[in-house]
N, C-alpha and C positions, 0 to 999 in steps of 0.2 A: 411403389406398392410393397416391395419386399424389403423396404427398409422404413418403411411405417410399420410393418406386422412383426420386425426387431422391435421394433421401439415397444409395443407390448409387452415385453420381456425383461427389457433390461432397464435399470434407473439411470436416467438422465443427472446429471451432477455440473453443476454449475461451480468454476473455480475460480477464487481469486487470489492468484500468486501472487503475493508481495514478499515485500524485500524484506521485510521485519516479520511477518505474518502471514501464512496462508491457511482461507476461510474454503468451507466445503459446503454449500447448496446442492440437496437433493431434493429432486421432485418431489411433491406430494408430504415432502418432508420437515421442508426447512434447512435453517442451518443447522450442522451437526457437525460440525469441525472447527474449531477455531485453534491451530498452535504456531507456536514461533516457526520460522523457516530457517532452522536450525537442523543441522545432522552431525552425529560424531561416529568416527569412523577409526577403525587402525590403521594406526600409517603405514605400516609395513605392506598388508592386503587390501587394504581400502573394502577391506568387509566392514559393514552397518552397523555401528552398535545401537546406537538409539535414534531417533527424530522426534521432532517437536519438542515439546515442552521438558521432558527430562533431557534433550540435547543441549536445550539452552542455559540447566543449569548447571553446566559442565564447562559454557564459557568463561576461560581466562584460569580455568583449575584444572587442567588435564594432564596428566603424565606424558613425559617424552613419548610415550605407545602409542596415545591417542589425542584427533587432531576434532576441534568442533568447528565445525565448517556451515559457515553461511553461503550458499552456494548462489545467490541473487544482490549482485551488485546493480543499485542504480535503476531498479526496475526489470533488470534481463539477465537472463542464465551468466553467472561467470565460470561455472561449472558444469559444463553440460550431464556427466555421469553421477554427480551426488544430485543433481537436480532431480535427474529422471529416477534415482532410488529414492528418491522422499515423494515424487508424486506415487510412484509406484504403492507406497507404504499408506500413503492416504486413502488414496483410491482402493486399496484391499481394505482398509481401515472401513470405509463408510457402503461398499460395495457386498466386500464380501464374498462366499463363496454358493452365496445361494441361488442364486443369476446363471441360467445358462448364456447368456449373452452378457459380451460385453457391454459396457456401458459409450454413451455418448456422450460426449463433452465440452463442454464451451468455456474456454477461459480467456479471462479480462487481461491486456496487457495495453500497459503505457502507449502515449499515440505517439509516442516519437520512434518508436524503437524501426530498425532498419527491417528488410525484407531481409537478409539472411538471422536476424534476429527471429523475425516472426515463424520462420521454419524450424529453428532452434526448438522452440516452445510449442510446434505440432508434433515437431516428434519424439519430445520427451514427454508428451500426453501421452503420443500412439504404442511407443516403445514400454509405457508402465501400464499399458493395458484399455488404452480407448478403442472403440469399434471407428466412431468418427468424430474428429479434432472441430471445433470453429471458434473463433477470436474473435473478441468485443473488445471495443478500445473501452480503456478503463472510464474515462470520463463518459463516456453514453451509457455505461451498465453503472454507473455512481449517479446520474441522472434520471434513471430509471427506479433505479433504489431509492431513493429520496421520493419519489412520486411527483419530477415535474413533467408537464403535459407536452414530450419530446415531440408528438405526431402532432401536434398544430400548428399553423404559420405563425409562427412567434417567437421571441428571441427568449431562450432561458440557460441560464451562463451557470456554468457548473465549478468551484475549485475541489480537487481532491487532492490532497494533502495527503501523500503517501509516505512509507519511511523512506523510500530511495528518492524517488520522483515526488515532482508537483505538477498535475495536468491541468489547466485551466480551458476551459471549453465553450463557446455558443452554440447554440444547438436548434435549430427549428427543422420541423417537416423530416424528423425522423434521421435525420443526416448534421455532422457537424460542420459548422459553417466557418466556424476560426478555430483553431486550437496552436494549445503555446505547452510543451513541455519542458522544465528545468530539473536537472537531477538534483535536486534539492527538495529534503522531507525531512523525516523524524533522525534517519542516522546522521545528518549531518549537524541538526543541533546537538546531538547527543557529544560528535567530535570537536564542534565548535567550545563544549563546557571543558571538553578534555586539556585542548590546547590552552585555552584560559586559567585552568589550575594551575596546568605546566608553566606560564608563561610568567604568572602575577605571583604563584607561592611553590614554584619545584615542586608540584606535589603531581604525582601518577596517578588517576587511577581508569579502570577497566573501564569497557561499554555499559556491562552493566551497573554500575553505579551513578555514570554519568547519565544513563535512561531514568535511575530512581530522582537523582539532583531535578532533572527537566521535568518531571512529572509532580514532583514534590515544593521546587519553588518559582518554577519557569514561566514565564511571560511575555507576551508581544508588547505592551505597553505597562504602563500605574496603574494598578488594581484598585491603590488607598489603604493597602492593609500588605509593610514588609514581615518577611517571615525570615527565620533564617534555621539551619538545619548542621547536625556534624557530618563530614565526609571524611573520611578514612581512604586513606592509598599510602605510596612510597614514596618518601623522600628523596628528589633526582639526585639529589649533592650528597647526602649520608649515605642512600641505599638502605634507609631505614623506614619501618613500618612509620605515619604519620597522621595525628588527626588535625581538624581546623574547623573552622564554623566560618560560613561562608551565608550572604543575606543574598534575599531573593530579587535584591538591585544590580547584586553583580553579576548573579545568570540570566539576569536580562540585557546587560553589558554585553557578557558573553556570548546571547542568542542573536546580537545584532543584525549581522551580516548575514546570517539566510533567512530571516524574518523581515529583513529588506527585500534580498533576492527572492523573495515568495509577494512580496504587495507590489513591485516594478514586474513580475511577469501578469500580472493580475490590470496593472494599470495600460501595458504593454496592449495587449490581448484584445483590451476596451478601448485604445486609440482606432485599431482599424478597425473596428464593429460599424456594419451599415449603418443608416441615418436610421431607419425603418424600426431593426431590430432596437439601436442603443435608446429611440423612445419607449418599448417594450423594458426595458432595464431598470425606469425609473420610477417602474410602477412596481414591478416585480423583483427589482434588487438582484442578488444572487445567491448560492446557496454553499454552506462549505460541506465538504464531506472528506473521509481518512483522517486518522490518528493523529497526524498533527494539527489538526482542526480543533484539537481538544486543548491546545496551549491557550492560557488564561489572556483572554483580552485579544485574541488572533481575529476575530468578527468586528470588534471595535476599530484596529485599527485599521483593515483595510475599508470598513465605511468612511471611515477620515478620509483616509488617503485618494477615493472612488468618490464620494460624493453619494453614496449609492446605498438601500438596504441591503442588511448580508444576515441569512439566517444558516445558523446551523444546524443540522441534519437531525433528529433526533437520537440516532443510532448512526454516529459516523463511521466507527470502523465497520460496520455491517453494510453499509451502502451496495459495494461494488458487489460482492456476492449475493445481494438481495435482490441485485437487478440481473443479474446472471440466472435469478430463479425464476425470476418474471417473464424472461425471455424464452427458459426452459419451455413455459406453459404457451408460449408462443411461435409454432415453428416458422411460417409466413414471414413473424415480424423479426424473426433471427435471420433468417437469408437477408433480409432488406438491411439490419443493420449491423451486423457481424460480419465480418471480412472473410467469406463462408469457406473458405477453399479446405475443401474437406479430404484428407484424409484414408 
């Protein structure tokens, strides 16, 4: 009673901490948050200089003083203290000081991550200022965001494609019924183009450039149309500045290996799928959702490889925070599917 008559008071905030990106869902609101999961900090005091978005453009440029720190490896805190000052920094960002109460909070994390993991992430909610913590696995709040019919008896297969992780999931009757997680997403293709420069032309360069290469000529399969683009880095043998031109055959070369490991945990997944459910599949296909869902021909191949329809989200990186809003609106159906232990 007394923590519904909070719930009056204070904005409910639905969050989705990724590893590349955290999204902010508030009640009644929408999203109003979308920035990198970047902080830069001094290294001496480890006082805050920036988050989000001006953090990340400080990656790979910063003075010996100061350090830009991704603090989300892989889906999960690698940093427990820059973590909890960037959620801290959001949640004042989107909250506010207009609230006598704090706020409520539900954040989506990876289905693999450990129990001392999942405690990590309630009390770097509870510690940056939540009244009470709850955890949705990522794939059921990306399954929700997309709009498939998770509460009916029926099979509906989710992939999200995050930048650390890649969660694939079946899901009927409100509960998941298989999940496969691989820490393998958006930053690993990003390091797979890295290595690839390095390996084919001595040439160096940053994360971010290797993010602009994968978005600019990157692909899971032939599109029918190569493109090719300049990349600039370092020469590893000279130690000189370097440019080259590079086609969009060979960052497909280069994105091999976790664009495999992303359609074998997919095929994986679908081996041990009920008889019941995997007829459900072939009517309804599956659905992709996360940032790496957006590489060119990613839907194509893994229908080749499944046999199966595969539709993309309309709004994939908005998925997981969308269904975190949905959930918001829903308290009933947040105990029933959120891992509730509150806080």
């Amino acid at each position: 009673m007394f923590s519904n008559l909070l719930g009056l008071f204070s904005l409910d905030i639905g969050i989705d901490l990724g590893t590349a990106n955290t999204l902010v869902y508030v009640k009644e609101r929408g999203i109003v948050l979308r920035e990198p999961s970047v902080v830069a900090i001094q290294s001496q005091t480890n006082r805050v200089l920036a988050v989000g978005e001006e953090a990340k453009r400080m990656l790979g440029r910063t003075p010996v003083n100061i350090r830009a720190i991704r603090p989300l490896k892989a889906g999960v805190i690698a940093d427990f203290e820059i973590t909890e000052a960037m959620l801290r920094y959001f949640i004042r960002k989107v909250h506010g000081r207009r609230q006598l109460v704090r706020p409520r909070v539900i954040v989506a994390v990876p289905s693999g991550i450990t129990e001392v993991e999942k405690r990590a992430v309630k009390d770097s909610a509870q510690h940056a200022g939540a009244r009470e913590v709850y955890l949705i696995e990522e794939p059921m709040a990306a399954a929700i965001g997309v709009g498939l019919p998770v509460q009916e008896p029926a099979g509906n297969m989710i992939v999200d494609i995050g930048g650390g992780t890649t969660e694939v999931a079946l899901i009927s009757l409100a509960g998941i019924v298989l999940s496969r997680s691989v820490r393998v997403g958006g930053d690993e293709m990003d390091e797979a183009i890295v290595q690839y420069l390095k390996r084919v032309y001595n040439l160096t360069i940053g994360e971010r450039t290797a993010e602009e290469v994968k978005i600019t000529l990157g692909s899971a399969c032939p599109t029918g149309e190569e493109t090719k683009m300049e990349v600039k880095g370092c020469d590893v043998i000279k130690g000189l500045p370097k440019t080259l031109t590079i086609s969009s055959q060979e960052v497909r070369e280069a994105l091999r290996e976790p664009v495999t490991t992303i359609c074998e945990s997919v095929a994986q997944t679908l081996e041990r799928c009920p008889p019941e459910l995997a007829a459900d599949l072939v009517d309804r296909g599956l659905v992709l959702a996360g940032g790496g869902s957006l590489l060119r021909g990613m839907d194509r191949l893994i229908s080749e490889r499944t046999g199966l329809p595969v539709h993309r989200a309309d709004d994939p990186m908005s998925a997981v925070a969308e269904g975190t809003g949905v959930v918001l609106h829903e308290l009933n159906f947040l105990r029933k599917v959120a891992q509730s232990d509150r806080v």
